[in-house]
C-alpha positions as CSV (number, residue, x, y, z in Angstrom):
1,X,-2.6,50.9,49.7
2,X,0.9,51.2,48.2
3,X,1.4,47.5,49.0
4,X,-1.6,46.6,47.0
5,X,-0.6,49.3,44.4
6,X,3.2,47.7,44.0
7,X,1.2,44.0,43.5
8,X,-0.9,45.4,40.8
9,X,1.9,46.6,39.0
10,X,3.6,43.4,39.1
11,X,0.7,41.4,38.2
12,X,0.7,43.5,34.8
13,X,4.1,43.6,34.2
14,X,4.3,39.7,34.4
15,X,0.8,39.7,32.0
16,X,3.0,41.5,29.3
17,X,4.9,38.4,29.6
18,X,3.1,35.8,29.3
19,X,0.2,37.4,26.2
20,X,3.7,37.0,24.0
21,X,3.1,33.2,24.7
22,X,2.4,30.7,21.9
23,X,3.1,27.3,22.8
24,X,0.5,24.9,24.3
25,X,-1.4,25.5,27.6
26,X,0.9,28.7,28.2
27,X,-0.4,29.3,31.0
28,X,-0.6,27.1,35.1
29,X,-2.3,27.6,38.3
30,X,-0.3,26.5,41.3
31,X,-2.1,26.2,44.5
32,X,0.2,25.5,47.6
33,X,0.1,24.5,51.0
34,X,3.4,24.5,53.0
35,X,5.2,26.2,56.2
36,X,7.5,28.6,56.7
37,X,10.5,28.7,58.5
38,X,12.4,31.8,60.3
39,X,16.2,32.0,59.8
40,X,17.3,34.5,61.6
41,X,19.3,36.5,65.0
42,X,17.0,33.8,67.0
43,X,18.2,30.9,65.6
44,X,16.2,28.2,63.7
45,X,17.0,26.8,60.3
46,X,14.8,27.7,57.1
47,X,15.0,23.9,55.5
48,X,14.8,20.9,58.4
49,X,14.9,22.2,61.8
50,X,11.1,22.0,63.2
51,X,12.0,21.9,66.8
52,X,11.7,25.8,67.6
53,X,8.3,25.8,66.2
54,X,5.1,27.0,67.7
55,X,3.9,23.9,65.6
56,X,4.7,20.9,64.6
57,X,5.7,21.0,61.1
58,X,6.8,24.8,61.5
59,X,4.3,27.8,60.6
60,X,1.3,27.2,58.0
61,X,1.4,28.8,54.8
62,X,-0.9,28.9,51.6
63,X,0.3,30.1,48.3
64,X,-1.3,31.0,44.5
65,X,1.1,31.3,41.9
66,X,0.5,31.7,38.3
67,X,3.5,30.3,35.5
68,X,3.9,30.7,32.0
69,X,6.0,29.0,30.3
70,X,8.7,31.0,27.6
71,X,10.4,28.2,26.1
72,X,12.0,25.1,26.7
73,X,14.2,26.0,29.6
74,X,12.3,28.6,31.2
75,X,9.4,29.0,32.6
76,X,8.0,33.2,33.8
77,X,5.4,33.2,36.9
78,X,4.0,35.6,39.9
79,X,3.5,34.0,43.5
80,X,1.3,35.3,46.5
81,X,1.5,33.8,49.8
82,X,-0.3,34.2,53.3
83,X,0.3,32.9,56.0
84,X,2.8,32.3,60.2
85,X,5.8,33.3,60.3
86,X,8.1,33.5,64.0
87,X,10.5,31.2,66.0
88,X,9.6,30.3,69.8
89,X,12.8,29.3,71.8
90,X,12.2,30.4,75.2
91,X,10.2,33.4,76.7
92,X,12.8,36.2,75.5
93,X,13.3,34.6,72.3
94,X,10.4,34.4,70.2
95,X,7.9,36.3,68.2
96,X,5.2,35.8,65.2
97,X,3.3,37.4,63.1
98,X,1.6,36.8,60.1
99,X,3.4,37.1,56.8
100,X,1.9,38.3,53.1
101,X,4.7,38.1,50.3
102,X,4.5,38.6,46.5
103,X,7.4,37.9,43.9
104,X,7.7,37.2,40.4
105,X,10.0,34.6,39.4
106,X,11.9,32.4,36.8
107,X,12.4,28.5,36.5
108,X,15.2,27.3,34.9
109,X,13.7,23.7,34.2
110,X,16.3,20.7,33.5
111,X,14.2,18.7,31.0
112,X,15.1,21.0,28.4
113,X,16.6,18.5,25.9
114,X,20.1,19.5,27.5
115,X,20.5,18.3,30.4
116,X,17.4,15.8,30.8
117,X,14.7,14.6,27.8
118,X,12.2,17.0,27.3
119,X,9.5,14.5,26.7
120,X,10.3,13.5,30.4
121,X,7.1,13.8,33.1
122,X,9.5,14.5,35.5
123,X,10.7,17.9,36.0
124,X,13.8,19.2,38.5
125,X,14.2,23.2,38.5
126,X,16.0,26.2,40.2
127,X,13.7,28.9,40.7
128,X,15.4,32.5,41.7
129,X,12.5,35.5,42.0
130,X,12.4,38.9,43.3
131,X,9.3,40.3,45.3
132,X,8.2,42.2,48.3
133,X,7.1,41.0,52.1
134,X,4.5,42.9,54.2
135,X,3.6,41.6,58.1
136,X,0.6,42.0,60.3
137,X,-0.1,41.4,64.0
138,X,-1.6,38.1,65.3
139,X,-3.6,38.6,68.0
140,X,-2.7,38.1,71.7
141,X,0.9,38.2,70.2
142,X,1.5,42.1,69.9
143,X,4.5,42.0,71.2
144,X,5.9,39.6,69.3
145,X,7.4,41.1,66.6
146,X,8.0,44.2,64.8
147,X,5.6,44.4,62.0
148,X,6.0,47.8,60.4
149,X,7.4,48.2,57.3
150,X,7.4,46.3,53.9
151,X,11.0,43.7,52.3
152,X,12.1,42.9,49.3
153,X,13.0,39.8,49.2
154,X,14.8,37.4,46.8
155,X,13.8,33.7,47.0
156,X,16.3,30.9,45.6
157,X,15.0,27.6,45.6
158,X,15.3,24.2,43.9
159,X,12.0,21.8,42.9
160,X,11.2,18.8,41.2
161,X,7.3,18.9,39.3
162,X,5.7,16.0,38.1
163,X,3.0,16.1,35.3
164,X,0.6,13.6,35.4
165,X,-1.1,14.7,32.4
166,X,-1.6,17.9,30.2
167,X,-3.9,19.5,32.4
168,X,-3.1,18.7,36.2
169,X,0.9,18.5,37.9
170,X,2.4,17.8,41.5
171,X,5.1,20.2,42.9
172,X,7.6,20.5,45.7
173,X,9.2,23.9,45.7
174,X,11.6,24.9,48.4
175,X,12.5,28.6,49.1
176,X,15.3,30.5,50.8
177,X,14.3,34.0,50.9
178,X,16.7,37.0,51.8
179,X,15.2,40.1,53.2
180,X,15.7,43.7,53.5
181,X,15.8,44.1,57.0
182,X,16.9,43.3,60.1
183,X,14.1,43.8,62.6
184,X,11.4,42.1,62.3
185,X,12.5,39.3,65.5
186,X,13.1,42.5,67.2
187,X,16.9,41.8,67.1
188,X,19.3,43.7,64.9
189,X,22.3,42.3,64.7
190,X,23.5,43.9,61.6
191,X,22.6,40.8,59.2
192,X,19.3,40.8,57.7
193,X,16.6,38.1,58.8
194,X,15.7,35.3,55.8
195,X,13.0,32.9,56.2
196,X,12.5,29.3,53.9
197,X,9.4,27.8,52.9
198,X,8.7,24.4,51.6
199,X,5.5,24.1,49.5
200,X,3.6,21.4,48.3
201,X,1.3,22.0,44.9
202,X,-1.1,20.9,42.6
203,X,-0.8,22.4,39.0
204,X,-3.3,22.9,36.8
205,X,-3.0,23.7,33.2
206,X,-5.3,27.1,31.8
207,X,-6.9,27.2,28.3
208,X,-7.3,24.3,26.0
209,X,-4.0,22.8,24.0
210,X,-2.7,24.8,20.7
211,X,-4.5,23.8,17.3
212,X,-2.7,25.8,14.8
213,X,-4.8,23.9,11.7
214,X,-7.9,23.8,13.9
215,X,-8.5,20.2,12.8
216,X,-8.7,18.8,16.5
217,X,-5.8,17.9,17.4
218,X,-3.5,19.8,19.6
219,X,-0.1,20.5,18.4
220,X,1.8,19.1,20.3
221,X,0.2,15.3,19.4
222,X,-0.8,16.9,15.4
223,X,1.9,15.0,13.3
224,X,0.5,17.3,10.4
225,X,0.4,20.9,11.8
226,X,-0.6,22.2,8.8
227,X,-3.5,20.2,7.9
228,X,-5.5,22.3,5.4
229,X,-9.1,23.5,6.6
230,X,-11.9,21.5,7.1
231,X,-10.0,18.0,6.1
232,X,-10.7,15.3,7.8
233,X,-8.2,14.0,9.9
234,X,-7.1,10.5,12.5
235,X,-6.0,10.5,15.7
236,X,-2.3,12.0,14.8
237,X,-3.7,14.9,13.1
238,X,-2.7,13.6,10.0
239,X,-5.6,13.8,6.6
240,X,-7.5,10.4,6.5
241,X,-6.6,8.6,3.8
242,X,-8.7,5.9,3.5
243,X,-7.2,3.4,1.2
244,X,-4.1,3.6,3.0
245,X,-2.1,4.6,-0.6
246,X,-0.5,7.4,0.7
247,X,-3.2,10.2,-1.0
248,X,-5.2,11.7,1.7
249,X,-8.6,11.7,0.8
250,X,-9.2,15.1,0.0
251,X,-6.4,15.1,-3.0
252,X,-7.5,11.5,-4.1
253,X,-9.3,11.4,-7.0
254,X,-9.6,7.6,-6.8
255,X,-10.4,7.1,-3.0
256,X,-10.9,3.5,-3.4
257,X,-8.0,2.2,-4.8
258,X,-7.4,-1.4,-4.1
259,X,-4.3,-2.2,-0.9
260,X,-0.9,-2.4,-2.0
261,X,-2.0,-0.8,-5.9
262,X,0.8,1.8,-6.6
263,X,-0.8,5.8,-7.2
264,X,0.0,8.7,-8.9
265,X,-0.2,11.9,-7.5
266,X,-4.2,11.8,-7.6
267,X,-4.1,8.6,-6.2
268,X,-5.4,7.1,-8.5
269,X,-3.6,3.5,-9.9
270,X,-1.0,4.2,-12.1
271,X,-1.8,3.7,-16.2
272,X,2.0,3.1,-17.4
273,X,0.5,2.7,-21.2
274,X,-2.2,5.2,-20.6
275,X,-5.1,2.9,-22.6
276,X,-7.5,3.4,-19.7
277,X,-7.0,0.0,-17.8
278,X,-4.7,0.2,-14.5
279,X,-1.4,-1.6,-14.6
280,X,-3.1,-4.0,-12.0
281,X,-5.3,-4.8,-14.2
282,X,-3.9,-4.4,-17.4
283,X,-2.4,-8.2,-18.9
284,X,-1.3,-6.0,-21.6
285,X,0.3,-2.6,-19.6
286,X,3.1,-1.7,-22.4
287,X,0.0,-1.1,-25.3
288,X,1.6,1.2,-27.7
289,X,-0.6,5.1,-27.8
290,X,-3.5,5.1,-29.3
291,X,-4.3,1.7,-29.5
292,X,-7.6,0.5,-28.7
293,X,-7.8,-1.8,-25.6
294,X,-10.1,-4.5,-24.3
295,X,-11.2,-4.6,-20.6
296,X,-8.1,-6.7,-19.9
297,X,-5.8,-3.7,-21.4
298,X,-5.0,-5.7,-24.3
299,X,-5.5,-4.8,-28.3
300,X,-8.5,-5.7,-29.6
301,X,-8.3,-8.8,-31.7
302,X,-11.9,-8.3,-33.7
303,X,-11.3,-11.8,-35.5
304,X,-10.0,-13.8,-32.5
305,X,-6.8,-15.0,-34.9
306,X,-3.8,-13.9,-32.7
307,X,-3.1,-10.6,-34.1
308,X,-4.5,-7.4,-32.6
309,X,-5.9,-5.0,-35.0
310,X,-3.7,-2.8,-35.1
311,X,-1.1,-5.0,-36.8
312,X,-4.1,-7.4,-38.9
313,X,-3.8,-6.8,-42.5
314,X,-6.6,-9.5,-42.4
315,X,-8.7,-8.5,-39.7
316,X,-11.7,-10.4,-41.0
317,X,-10.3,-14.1,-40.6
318,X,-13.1,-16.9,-40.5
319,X,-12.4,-18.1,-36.9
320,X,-9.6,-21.2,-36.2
321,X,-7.5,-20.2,-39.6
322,X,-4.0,-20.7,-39.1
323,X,-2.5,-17.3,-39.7
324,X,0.6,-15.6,-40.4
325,X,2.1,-12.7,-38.5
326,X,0.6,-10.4,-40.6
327,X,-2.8,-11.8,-39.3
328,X,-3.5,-13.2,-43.1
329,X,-4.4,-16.7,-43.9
330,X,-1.5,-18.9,-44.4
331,X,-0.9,-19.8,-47.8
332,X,1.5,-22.6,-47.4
333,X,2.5,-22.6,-51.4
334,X,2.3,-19.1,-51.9
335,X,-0.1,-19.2,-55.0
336,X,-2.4,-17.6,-53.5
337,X,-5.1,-19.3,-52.2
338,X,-5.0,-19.4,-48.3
339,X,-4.5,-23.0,-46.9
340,X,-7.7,-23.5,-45.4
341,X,-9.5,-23.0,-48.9
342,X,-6.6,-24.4,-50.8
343,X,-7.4,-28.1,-52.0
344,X,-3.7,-28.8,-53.1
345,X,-2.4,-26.5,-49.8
346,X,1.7,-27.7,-51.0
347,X,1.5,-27.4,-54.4
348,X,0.7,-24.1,-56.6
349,X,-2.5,-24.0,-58.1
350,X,-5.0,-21.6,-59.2
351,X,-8.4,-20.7,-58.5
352,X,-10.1,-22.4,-61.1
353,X,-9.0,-26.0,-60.0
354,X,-9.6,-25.0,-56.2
355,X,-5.7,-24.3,-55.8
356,X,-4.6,-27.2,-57.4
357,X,-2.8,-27.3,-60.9
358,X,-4.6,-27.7,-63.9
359,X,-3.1,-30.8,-65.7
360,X,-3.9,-32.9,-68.6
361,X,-6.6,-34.7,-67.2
362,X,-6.1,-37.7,-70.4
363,X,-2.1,-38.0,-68.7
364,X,-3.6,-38.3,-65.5
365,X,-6.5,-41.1,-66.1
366,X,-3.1,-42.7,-67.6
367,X,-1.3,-42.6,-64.4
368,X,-4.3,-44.1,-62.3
369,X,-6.7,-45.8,-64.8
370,X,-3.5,-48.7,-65.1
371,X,-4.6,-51.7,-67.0
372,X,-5.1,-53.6,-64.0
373,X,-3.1,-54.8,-60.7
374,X,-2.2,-58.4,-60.9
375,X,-2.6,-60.9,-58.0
376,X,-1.3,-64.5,-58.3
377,X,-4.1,-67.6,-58.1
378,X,-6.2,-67.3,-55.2
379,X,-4.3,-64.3,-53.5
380,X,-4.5,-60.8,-52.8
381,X,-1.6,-59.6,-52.0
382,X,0.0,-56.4,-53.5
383,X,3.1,-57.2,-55.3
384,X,6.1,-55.7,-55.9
385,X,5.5,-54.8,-59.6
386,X,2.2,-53.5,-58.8
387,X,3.7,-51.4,-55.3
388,X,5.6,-49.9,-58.6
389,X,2.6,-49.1,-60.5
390,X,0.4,-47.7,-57.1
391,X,3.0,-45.6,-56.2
392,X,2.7,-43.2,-59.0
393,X,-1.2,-43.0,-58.7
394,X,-0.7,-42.2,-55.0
395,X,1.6,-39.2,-55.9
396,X,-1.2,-37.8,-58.5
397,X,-3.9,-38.4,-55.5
398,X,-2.2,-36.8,-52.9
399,X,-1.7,-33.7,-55.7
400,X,-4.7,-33.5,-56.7
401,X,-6.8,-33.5,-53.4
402,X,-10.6,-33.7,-55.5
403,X,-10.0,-36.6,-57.0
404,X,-12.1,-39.4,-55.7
405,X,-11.4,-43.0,-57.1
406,X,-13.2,-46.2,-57.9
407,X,-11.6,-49.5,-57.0
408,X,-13.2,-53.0,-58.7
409,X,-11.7,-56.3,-57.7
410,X,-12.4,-59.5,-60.0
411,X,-10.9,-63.0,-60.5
412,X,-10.5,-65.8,-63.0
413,X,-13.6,-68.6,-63.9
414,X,-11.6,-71.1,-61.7
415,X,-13.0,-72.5,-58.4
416,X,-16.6,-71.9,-57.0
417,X,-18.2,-68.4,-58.3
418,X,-19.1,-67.4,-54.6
419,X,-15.8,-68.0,-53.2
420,X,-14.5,-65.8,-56.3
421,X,-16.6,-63.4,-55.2
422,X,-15.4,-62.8,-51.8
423,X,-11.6,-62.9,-53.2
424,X,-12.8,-59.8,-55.3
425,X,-13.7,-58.2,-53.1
426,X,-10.4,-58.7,-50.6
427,X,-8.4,-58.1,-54.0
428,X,-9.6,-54.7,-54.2
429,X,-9.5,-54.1,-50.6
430,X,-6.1,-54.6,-50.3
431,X,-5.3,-52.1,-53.2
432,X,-8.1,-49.6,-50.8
433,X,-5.1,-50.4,-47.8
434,X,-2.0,-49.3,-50.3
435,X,-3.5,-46.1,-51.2
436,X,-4.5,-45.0,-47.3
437,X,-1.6,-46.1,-45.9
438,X,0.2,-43.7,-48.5
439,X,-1.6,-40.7,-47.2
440,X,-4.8,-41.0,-49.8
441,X,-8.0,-40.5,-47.1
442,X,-9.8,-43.0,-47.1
443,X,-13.2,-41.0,-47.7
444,X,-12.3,-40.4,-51.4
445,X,-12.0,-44.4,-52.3
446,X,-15.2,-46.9,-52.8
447,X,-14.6,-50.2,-53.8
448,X,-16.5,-53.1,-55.5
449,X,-15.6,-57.1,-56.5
450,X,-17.5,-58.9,-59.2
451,X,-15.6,-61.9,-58.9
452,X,-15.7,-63.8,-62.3
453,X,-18.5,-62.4,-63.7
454,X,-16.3,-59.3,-66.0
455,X,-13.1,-61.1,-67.4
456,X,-11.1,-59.4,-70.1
457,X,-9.6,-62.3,-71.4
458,X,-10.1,-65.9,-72.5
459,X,-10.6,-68.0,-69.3
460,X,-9.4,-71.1,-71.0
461,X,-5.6,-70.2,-71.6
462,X,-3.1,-70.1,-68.8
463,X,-2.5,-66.2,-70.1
464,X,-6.1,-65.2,-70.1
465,X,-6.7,-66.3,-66.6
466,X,-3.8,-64.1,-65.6
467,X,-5.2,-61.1,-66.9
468,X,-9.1,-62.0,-65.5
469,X,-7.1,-62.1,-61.5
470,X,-6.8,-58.1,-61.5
471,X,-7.7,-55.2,-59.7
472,X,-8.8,-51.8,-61.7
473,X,-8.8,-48.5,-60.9
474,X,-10.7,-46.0,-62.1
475,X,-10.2,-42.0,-61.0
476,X,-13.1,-39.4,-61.0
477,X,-12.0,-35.9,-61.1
């Protein structure tokens, strides 16, 4: 009973150590099989010598032990073990009995980011403990050994633990053990006994892995320990965010946001201009404040001229009118009336005469209404004096863009009427050619010939017939 009592009270102390735990799966349950070896005044060696053994591989022994770890170098734990324990020699040396021992113990583990990497499966460790030994009697042995009383005991041993995953690990442990006493061989010598064991073990890890956030992941795999409540979260522990632009989706206000789009802190896309389209989107993204935008970010342009509305001074333009950078009509001459109503666009006018300028309309039949443009017998060639005479009605067409003119060709009574005819006709033509090639359209010109059939002079003189080969021209304004 005050074996059993002495075990209870180290099972609770060692409790008190490991309920300050807090890292993941705290808490392993060895189970060990393995044999144990006398050292003692008979002889026999505690690590390798088998050959003074009742059997084979030395005396049979089973062991629980329970570990917890305390931080990266250390590990806390209790061991019980059960099982043969003697030497057999010859007929006066020998003895056995059975063997119960309990000890608490530390590891000092290398893979403690010191000496070795902690993230290594592989484990090496010292182990030094401190317990108790009781023996019993095996039966048809009696004799064999002196079983009263109860050891301390210190086992010092050396292991190497591998962990094949987070919830089961393979162990060999080796175990020197000083005693007490010095009787249990029934020899005293006056150097205490010691026995060894070597045990094999298979690990297993107690309780489930440490979620601090509780979001399913165990801490020691959660790259975000401190994942909020009831988020949502990936394989790493880490808040989904599902269009990838580094806004978990419980903080993203925009949780669809197009790959590679930069985010505020919302993550939504960034506005730079803040007119309500996204600078991926926005062709226009420095709009000044305030101004209104189209879909494409840019300011509206109501009359399609160039000039957002927000700068148009004109902002009802007729659609295609050149404009200024104002957005108003260009007015090429400045008097006022826009180009694209002006009818004399580069020179002043006024409204009145459709932007052209009023002039003496009597000067201006005098400039075009000439007394006629000459041609030489049976040609129609311009020439040179009347190039002189064209040229001035030209510059009062081109001026004066309304006026329209009327161009008769004739000839003199000689020759045959028919052919005089068709040379009136290629007499006022040619005059037609001048004025178009000059820059007069050729929409404000009709022409006519009446060969010899309106002379304005007496065909029968030399000088007569000279006037009759003419071309007039008459303007209509």
């Amino acid at each position: 009973m005050k074996i059993k009592t002495l075990l209870l009270v180290i099972l609770i102390s060692f409790m008190q150590f490991v309920k300050a735990q807090t890292v993941d799966k705290p808490l392993a349950l060895g189970i060990s099989i393995g044999s144990n070896k006398y050292a003692g005044d008979l002889g026999g060696n505690a690590l390798t010598d088998f050959t003074h053994s009742q059997y084979i591989l030395g005396y049979f022994s089973g062991a629980v032990s329970l570990t917890s770890y305390l931080n990266p170098s250390f590990d806390l734990g209790i061991m019980g073990g059960y099982g043969l324990y003697g030497i057999y020699t010859r007929l006066d040396q020998k003895f056995m009995s059975t063997k119960f021992e309990s000890s608490l113990f530390a590891h000092y583990k290398l893979n403690n980011g010191y000496i070795f990497s902690s993230k290594s499966s592989i484990s090496p460790f010292l182990s030094l403990g401190l317990g108790i030994a009781s023996y019993g009697k095996v039966a048809n042995y009696e004799t064999w050994a002196d079983t009263k009383g109860v050891d301390f005991i210190v086992p010092i041993g050396l292991g190497i633990k591998y962990q094949i995953n987070d919830n089961i690990a393979i162990q060999y442990q080796y175990n020197y053990n000083f005693t007490s006493s010095d009787n249990h061989d029934k020899v005293i010598s006056g150097g205490n006994d010691a026995f060894g064991e070597h045990l094999f073990s298979v690990v297993f890890g107690l309780g489930k892995l440490k979620d601090t956030d509780k979001d399913g992941v165990a801490d020691k795999y959660d790259l975000c320990p401190n994942t909020p409540a009831g988020v949502k979260v990936d394989a790493k522990g880490c808040p989904i965010d599902s269009d990838n632009d580094g806004v978990a989706d419980y903080l993203d206000k925009c949780p669809n946001t197009p790959s590679g789009v930069k985010v505020d802190a919302n993550g939504c896309p960034i506005d730079s201009d803040n007119d309500g389209v996204a600078d991926y989107l926005d062709k226009c993204p420095n709009t000044p404040t305030g101004v209104k935008v189209d879909v494409n970010g840019c300011p509206i342009d109501s009359d399609n001229d160039g000039v957002p509305d927000y700068l148009d001074k004109c902002p009802n333009t007729p659609s295609c009118v050149k404009v200024d950078t104002n957005g108003c009509p260009v007015d090429t001459d400045g008097d006022g009336i826009p180009d694209y109503l002006d009818k004399c666009p580069t020179v002043p006018g006024t409204v009145a005469n459709n932007g052209c300028p009023e002039e003496n309309k009597v000067e201006v039949k005098k400039v075009i209404e000439v007394d006629g443009i000459l041609f030489a017998t049976g040609k129609y060639t311009i020439t040179k004096t009347s190039s002189l005479i064209l040229n001035k009605a030209v510059s009062v067409m081109k001026a004066n863009p309304t006026y329209n003119l009327e161009i008769d060709g004739h000839t003199d009574s000689k020759g045959n009427a028919l052919n005089n005819l068709e040379l009136s006709i290629k007499r006022a033509n040619s005059v037609a050619k001048y004025f178009v090639k000059h820059g007069v359209d050729a929409t404000r010109l009709s022409l006519s010939g009446f060969g010899q059939s309106l002379p304005v002079a007496d065909n029968k003189t030399d000088e007569g017939r000279a006037k009759n080969r003419r071309a007039e021209v008459k303007v209509n304004l």
